[in-house]
N, C-alpha and C positions, 0 to 999 in steps of 0.2 A: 603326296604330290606325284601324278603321271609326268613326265618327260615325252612329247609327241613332237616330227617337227615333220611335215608334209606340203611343201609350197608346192603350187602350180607346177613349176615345170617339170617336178618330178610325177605327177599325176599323168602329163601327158608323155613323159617318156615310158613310163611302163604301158603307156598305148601302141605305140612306137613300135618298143620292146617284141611285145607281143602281137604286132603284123608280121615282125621281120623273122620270127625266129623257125619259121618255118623252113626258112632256105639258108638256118645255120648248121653247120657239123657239129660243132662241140663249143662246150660253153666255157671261157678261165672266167673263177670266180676270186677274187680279191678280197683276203680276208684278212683282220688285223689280228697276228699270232697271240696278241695280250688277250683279246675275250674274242675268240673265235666262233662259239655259236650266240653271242649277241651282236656280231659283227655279220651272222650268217642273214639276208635277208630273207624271210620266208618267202617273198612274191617268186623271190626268181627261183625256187624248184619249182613254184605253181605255170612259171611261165617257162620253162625248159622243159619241163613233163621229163620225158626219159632220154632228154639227149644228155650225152655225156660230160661232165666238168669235171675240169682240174682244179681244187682249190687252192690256192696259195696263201698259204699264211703269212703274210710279209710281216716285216718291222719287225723276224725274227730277233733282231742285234737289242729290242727294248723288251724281249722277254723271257720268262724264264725257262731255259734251253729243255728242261726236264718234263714241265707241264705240257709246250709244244709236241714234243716228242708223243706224249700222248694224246695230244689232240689230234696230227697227222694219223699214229695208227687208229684212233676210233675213227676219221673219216673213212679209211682203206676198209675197212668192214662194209661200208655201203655200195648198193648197188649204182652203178655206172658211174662212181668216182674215185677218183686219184685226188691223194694232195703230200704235197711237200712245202716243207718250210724256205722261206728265203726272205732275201733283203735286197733292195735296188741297188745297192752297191755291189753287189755279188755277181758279177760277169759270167761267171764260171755257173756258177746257177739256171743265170736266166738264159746260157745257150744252150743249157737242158730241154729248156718248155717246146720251142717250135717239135723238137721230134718227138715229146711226150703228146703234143697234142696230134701229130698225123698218127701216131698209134690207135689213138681213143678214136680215131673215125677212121679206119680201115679201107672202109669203100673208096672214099676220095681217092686216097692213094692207091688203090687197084685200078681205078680209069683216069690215071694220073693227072689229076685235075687239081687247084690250090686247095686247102684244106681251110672254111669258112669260118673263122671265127671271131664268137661274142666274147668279148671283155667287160666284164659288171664286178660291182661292187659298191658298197655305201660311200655317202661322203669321207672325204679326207682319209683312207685308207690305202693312200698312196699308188691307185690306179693307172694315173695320168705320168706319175717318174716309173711305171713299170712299165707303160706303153713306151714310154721315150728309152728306156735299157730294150725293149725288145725291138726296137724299129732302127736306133743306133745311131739317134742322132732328136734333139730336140723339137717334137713338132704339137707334143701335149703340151697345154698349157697347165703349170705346176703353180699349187699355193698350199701355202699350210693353214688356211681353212677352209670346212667343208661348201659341195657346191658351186668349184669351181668351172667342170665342165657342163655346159647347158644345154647341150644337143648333140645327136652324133656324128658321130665322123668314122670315116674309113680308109684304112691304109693300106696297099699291097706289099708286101718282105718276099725280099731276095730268097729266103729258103721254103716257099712253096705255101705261106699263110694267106689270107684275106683277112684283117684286122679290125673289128667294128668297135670301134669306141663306145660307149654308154654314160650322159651323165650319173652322177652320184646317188643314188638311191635308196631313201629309206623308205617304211612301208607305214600306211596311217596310223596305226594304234600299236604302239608296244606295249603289250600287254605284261610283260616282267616286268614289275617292279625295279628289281637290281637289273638290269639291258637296260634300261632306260639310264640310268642314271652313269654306269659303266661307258656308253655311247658319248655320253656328256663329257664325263671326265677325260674320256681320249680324243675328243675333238670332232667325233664324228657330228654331230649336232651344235650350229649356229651358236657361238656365245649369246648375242642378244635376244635368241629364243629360249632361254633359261635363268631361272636366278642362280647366280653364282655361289653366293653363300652356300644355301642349301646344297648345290652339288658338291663344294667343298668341305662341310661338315661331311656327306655321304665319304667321300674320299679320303679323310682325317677319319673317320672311325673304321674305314678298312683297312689303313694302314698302320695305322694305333694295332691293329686285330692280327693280322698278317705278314708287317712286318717291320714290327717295333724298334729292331735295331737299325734300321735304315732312318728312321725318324730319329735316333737317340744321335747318331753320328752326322746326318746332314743337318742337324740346327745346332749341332754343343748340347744338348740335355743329359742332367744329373740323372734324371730322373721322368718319367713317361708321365702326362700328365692325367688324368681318369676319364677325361673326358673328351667327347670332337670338337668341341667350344673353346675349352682352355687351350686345348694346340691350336687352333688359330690363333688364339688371343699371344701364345707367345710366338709363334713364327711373325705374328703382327710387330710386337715390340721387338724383333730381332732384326727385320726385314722391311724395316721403314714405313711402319704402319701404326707407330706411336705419334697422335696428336698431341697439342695441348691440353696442359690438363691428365696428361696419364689416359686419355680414350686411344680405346684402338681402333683401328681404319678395318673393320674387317672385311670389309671389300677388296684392301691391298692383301689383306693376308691373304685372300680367298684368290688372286690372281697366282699370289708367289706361290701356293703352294700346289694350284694346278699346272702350272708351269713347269714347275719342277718336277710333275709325275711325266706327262705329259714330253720334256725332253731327255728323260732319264737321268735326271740329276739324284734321283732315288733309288737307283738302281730296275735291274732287271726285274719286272712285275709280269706278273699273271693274273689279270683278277678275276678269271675262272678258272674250272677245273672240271676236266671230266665227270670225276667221283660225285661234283656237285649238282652238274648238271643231273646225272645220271638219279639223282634222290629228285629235284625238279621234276623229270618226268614221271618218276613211280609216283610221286603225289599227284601230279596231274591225271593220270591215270586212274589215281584211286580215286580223286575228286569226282571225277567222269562216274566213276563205278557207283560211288557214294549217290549223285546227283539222279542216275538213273534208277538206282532201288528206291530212291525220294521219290521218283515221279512216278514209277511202278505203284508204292505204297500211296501216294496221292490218287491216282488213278482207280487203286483197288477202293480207298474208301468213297470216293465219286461212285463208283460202280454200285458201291453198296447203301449211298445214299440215293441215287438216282434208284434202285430196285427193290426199297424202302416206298419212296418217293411211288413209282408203276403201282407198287403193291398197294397202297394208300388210293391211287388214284381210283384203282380197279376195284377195290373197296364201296368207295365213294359213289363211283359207277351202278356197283353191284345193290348198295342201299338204295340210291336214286329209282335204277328199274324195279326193286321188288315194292317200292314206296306205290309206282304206278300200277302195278300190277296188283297193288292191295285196294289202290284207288278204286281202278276201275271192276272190283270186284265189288265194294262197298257200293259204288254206284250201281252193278247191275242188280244187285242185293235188292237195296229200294227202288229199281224200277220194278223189279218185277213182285216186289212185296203192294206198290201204289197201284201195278197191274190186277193183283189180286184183290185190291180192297174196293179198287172200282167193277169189278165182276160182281163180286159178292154185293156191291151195291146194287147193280142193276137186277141182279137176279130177286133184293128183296123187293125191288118196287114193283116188280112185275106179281 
């Protein structure tokens, strides 16, 4: 099962998007610190091109401090970006950004002029409470689920910014597997755009996997159950999802237990990892490598069918003409054999 969720009006903000960005300085990108490069949109480096971004991995306070840590230094390796970790509660943080960002666009502040910036990032990755800590006073509209803001908007700050809000934006196909379903479990993707179960199994056997003792102590377990099925079935019966009958509701389990990741009642998660990604893309890569010796070796044997194929043809060719060539040599054969026979005729009658 793919996980895809692309409504209308995010089809026409990345239109938007991409009129306006030509007369932005630098880009903040809102990222969620738990999965940080499935939280990264691919459109918006397609739609920045080389303008500058600062990442922000927010909701540092729901993840784990270590992983983060290395997700910021692998951003800092890339060209034309910064990122730092933070959390909308973090004041001290967020009066960091305005002077990190007149840094990243230079010019502005050389013809002292506001310094124009784009604010993007996916649904429910807490854009809209960063906007309202950087502006310093509530004018985003905040919710805790995704696709709250629908168009954009624009703000002017007292410390020299131009502020362009961006709704929420996912990109049409997510092609990872695990991003799709990681996006699901932290809210970034529509509940009623997904079946819950299924994301919740996904989520029950990562954290079965990752981090079993958070599971042992948030529900009382003796004991870790072998499977993603039976941990729903008892968070079900612990958590009020026992029917009559001894059935369990796993619909309810499938809510309490995303719930619970979801407002860190699980503790501090990461559900990626550099290291992980980093094997991601060497197979992608190799795939690439792999796909293209396939179609090299496909191509070589076309060639070699195809010039089989010329050879045959030319063959064919070649029989055909000497075929006429023997024709018309049989033919001048007997005319000039019918040529002699009617001479020698006439010369007997004479």
């Amino acid at each position: 099962m793919r996980i895809n969720w692309f409504p209308g009006h995010m089809n026409k903000a990345r239109k938007e998007i991409a009129e306006a960005m030509d007369e932005i300085d630098m880009v903040i990108e809102v990222l969620d610190a738990r999965l940080p490069m499935s939280s990264q949109n691919p459109m918006i480096k397609d739609l920045r091109n080389a303008t500058p971004v600062l990442k922000l991995l927010n909701k540092q306070d729901l993840a784990d401090p270590v992983h983060t840590q290395e997700w910021v230094d692998y951003f800092n390796q890339q060209e034309h970006v910064q990122a730092i970790s933070i959390d909308a509660g973090n004041k001290k943080l967020i009066a960091k950004i305005p002077d990190i960002a007149k840094k990243m666009a230079p010019i502005r502040i050389r013809n002292d002029r506001p310094v124009r910036v784009m604010i993007m990032g996916i649904p429910n990755v807490g854009k809209s409470t960063m906007i309202n800590a950087l502006v310093g006073r509530r004018i985003a509209k905040v919710g805790n689920e995704p696709a709250v803001t629908k168009r954009q908007a624009r703000y002017t700050l007292a410390n020299g910014l131009i502020l362009s809000d961006t709704p929420g934006m996912l990109w049409p196909k997510i092609e990872d597997h695990d991003s799709g379903f990681r996006l699901a479990t932290s809210g970034a993707i529509r509940d009623t755009a997904l079946e819950y179960q299924t994301v919740a199994l996904y989520a029950a056997e990562f954290m079965l996997k990752k981090y079993p003792q958070r599971m042992l102590e948030r529900y009382k377990l003796q004991a870790l159950p072998s499977t993603d099925l039976e941990m729903l079935k008892i968070i079900g019966s612990k958590r009020g999802g026992l029917r009559a009958g001894g059935k369990i509701d796993l619909h309810k389990a499938s809510e309490v237990m995303i719930h619970d990741i979801r407002s860190g009642k699980l503790g501090l998660i990461t559900y990626e990892t550099v290291a992980e990604w980093q094997i991601k893309f060497e197979e992608a890569k190799q795939q690439l490598i792999d796909a293209q010796i396939e179609r090299e070796a496909e191509q070589s044997e076309q060639n070699l069918i195809d010039a089989e194929r010329s050879q045959r043809d030319a063959q064919r060719q070649a029989y055909k003409t000497q075929n006429a060539i023997d024709d018309e040599q049989r033919e001048r054969e007997e005319n000039e054999k019918k040529a002699n026979a009617f001479d020698s005729n006439n010369r007997g009658d004479q």
